[in-house]
C-alpha positions as CSV (number, residue, x, y, z in Angstrom):
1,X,107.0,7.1,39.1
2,X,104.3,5.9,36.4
3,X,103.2,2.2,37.5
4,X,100.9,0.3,35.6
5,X,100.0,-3.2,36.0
6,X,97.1,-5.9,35.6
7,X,95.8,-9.6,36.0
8,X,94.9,-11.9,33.5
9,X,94.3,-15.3,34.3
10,X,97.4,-16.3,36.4
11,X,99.5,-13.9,35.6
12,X,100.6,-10.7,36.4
13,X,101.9,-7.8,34.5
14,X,104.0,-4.8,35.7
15,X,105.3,-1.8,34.1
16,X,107.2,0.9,35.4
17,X,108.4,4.2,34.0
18,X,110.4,6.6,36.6
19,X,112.5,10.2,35.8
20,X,115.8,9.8,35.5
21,X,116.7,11.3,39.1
22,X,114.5,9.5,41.3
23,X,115.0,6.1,39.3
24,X,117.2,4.6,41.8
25,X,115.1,5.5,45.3
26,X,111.7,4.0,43.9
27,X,113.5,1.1,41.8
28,X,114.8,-0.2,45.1
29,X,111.2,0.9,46.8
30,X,109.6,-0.8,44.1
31,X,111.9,-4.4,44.3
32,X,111.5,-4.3,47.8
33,X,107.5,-4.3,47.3
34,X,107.4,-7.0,45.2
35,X,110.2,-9.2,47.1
36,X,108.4,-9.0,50.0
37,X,105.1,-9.7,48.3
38,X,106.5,-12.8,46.4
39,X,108.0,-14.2,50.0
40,X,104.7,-13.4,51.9
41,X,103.3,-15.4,49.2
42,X,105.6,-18.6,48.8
43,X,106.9,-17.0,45.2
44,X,102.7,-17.0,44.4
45,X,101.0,-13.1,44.1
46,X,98.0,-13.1,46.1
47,X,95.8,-11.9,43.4
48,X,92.9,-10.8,45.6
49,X,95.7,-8.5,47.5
50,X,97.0,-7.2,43.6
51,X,93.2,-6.2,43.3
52,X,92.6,-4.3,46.5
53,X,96.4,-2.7,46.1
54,X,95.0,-1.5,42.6
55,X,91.5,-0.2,43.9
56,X,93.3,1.8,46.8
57,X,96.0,3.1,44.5
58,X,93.8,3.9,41.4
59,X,93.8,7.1,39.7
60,X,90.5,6.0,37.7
61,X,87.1,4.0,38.9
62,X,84.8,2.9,36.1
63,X,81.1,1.8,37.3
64,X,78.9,0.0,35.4
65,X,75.2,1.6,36.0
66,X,72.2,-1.0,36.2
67,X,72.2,-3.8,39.0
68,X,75.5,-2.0,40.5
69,X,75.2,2.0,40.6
70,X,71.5,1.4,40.6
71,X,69.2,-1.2,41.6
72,X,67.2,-1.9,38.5
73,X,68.2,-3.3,35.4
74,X,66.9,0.0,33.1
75,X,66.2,-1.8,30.4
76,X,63.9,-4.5,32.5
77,X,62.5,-1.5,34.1
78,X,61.6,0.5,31.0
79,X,60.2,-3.0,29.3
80,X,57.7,-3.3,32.0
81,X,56.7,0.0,31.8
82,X,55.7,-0.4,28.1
83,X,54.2,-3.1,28.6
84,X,56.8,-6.1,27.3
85,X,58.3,-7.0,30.9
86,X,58.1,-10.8,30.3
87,X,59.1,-10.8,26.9
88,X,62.1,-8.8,27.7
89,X,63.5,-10.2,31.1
90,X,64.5,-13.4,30.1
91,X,66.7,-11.9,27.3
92,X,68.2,-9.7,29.8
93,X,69.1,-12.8,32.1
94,X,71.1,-14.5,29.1
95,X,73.0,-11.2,27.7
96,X,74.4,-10.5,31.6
97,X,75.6,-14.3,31.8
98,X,77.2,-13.8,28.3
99,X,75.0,-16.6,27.1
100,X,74.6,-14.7,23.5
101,X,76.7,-11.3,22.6
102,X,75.5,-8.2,24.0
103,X,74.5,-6.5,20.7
104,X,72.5,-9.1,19.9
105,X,70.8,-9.1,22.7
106,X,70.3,-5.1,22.6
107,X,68.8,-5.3,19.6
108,X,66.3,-7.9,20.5
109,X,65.5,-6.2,23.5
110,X,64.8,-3.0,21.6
111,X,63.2,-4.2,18.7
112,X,60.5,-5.7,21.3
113,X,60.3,-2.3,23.1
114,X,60.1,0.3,20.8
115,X,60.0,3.0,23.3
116,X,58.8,6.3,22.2
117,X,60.3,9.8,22.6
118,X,57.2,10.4,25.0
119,X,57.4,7.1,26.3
120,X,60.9,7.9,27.9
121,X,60.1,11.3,29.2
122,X,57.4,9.7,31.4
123,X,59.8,6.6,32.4
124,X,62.2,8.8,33.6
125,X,59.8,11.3,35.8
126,X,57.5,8.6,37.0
127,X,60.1,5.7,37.7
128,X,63.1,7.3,39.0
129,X,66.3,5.0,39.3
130,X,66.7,3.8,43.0
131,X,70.6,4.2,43.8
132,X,72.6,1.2,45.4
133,X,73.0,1.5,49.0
134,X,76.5,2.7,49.6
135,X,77.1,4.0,46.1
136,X,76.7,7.9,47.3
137,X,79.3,7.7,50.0
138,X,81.2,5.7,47.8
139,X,81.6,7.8,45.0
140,X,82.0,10.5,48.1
141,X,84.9,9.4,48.8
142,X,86.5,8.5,45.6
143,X,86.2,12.0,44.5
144,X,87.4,13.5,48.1
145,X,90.3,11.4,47.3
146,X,90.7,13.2,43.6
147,X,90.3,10.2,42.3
148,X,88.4,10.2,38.6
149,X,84.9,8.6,38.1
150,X,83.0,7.6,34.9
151,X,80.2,5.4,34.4
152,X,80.6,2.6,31.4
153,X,77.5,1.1,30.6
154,X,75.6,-0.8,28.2
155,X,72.5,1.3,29.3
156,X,71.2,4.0,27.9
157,X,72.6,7.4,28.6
158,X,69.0,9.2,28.7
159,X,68.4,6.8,31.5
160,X,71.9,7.4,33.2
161,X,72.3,11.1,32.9
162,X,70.0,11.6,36.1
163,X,71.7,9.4,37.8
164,X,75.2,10.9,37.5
165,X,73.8,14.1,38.4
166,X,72.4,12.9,41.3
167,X,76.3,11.3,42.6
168,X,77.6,14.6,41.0
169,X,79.6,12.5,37.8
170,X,80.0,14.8,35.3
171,X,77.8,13.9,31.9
172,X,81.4,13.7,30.0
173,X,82.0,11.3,31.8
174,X,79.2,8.9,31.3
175,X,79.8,6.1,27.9
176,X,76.0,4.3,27.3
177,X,74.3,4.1,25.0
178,X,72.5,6.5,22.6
179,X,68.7,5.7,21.5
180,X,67.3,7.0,18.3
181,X,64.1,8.8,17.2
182,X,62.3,9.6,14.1
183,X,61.0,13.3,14.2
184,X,57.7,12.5,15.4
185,X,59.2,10.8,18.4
186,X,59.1,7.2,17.0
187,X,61.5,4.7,18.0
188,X,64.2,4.5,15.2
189,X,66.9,2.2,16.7
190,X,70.2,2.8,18.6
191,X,73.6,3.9,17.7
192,X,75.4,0.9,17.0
193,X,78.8,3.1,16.7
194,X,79.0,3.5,20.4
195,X,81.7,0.7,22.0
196,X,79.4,0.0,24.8
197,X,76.8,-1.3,22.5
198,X,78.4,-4.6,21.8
199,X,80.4,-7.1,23.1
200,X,84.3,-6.0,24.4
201,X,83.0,-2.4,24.4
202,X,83.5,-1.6,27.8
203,X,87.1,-2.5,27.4
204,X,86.8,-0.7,24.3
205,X,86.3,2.9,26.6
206,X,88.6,1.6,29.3
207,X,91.3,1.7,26.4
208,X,90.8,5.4,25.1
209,X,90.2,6.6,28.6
210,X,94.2,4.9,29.0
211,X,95.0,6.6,25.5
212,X,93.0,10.1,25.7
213,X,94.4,10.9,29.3
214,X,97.2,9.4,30.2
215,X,95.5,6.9,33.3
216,X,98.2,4.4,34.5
217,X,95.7,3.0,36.9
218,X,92.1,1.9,36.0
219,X,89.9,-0.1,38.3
220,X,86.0,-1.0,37.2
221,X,83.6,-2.5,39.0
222,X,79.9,-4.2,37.8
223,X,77.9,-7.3,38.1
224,X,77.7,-8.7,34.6
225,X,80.0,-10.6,32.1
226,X,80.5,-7.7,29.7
227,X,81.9,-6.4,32.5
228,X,84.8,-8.7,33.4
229,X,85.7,-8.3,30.2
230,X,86.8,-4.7,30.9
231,X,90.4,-6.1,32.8
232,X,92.4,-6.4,31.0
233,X,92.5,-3.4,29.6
234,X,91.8,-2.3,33.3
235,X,94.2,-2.6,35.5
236,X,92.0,-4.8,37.8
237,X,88.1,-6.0,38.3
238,X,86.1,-6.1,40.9
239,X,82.6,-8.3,40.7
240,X,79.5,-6.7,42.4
241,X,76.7,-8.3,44.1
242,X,74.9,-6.5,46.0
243,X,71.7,-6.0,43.5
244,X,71.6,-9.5,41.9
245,X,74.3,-12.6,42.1
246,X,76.2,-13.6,38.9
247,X,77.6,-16.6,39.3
248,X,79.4,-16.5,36.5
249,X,80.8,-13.1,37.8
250,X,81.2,-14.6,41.3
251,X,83.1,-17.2,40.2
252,X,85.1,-15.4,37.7
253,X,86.3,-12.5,39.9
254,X,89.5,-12.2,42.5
255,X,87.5,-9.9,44.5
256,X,83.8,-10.2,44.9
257,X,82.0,-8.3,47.1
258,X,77.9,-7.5,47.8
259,X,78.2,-4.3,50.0
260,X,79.9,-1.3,48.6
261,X,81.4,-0.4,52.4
262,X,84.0,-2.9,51.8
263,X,85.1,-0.6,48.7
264,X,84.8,2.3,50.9
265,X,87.4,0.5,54.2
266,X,89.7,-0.6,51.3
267,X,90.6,3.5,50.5
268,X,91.9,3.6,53.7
């Protein structure tokens, strides 16, 4: 049986596809589910419960990388490091609330930076990214499960590589962002092709990822508004606030939680 379903605002969407021979044992499995879900519920889905049925029964998890996987925001991080920190933060602050659109934003952000080639080679070995505590056994666990893992960020994938090296996510599985460079090393802009550059991009991947492979079930998980956004196409969304508090996230999500152990007790 292929199920696929997902919330958006108060509603609730299922789809089912089952072989012809076992049609009739899960149909009746599958009414029985729901019947007793609806009557639990006085005829109303407990949405928070849709979410943690999804996270448990997912065949995907998506992560966003800064303030979730990691601590840092990179892009804060790699501001103060050239020396543009306060310049920088603020605008950081107003793309995560979804004040102004996220490729707006990035290019702001950039344009202020202007990291070098050389710049980012000595980011990366002096300021190593400090992971989110939880995230390792997390992701653990998801993979001891066979479940899939990518990381969907509107970082930049120079900055995320080490990372999922370190949680053992294979690089074809990472979708950031790509930084440019003139040949002597000079900043030269980003590639504004990739999805997870602009607004809606992160649903953008979630989407291909559906279409390229087949996933009936898709959870993601992140702390910023570009990441609600992802569900729907994801099946379901779950806010993170472990790093740093959104309340627009907070608000906004059916399940919000601030210690990635909850994720962990849900598998089981």
């Amino acid at each position: 049986m292929a199920l696929r379903y997902f919330t958006t605002g108060n509603r609730i969407f299922v789809s089912v596809q089952l072989s012809t021979s076992r049609r009739s044992r899960h149909l009746a499995n599958f009414i029985n589910y729901w019947r007793n879900y609806s009557t639990k519920n006085n005829s109303t889905m407990n949405k928070m419960e849709h979410v943690k049925f999804a996270w448990k029964n997912a065949d995907v998890v998506t992560f966003d990388v800064d303030s979730t996987v990691i601590q840092e925001e990179g892009i804060d991080e790699l501001a103060n490091f050239c020396g543009k920190g306060k310049e920088v933060s603020e605008l950081t602050k107003r793309a995560m609330q979804g004040n102004v659109t996220f490729q707006q934003s990035l290019t702001v952000r950039l344009n202020i930076i202007k990291p070098s080639l050389e710049q980012i080679k000595e980011f990366i070995k002096i300021y190593p990214p400090t992971l989110t505590p939880g995230i390792k056994e997390l992701i653990d666990a998801l993979h001891a499960r066979n479940k899939e893992v990518y990381l969907v960020s509107g970082g930049f994938r120079c900055l995320i590589s080490p990372v999922a090296r370190r949680l053992n996510i294979s690089q074809d599985h990472i979708y950031a962002n790509r930084l440019k460079f003139y040949f002597n090393g000079d900043y030269a802009g980003f590639d504004e092709n990739e999805p997870t550059s602009r607004s809606g991009g992160k649903a953008q991947v979630i989407k291909r990822l559906q279409e390229k492979h087949g996933f009936n079930t898709i959870v993601h998980v992140g702390d910023g508004a570009t990441d609600m956004e992802a569900s729907p196409p994801a099946t379901a969304f779950i806010g993170f606030g472990g790093n740093v508090v959104r309340e627009s996230v907070k608000n906004n999500s059916l399940w919000f939680i601030e210690d990635f152990q909850e994720l962990i007790d849900a598998l089981d």
